[in-house]
C-alpha positions, 0 to 999 in steps of 0.5 A: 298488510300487503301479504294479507291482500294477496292471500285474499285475492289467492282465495278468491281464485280457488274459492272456485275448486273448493267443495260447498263446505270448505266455501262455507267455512271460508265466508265463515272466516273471512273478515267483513267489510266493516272488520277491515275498516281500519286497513282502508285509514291511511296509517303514518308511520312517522310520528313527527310527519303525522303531527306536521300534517294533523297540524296542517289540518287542525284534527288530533293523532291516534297513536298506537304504540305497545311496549314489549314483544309482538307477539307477547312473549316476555 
């Protein structure tokens, strides 16, 4: 997540030596405001961690969990 940060500021800095239509493919690309909702939610990592604290503060656990290879490979 954090690469994903720094190529964003990294496109902002030469959004300015790029032609009209690379700018226009590039806010054609990039995610909006509301795609990148989920990168503002606080994530935990460790589950028992989470559950101490979503117990603390009476609200339930999202768990996302996948099975199998990353990239979906088998």
């Amino acid at each position: 997540m954090k690469y994903l940060f720094i190529l964003t500021l990294l496109t902002s800095v030469l959004h300015a030596q790029w032609s009209d239509a690379q700018k226009q493919l590039i806010s054609t690309i990039k995610p909006t405001e509301s795609e990148t909702g989920w990168m503002r939610i606080n994530w935990r990592t460790n589950l028992w961690q989470a559950r101490m604290e979503a117990a603390k503060s009476n609200k339930p656990i999202y768990l996302w969990e996948m099975d199998g290879h990353p990239l979906g490979c088998t």
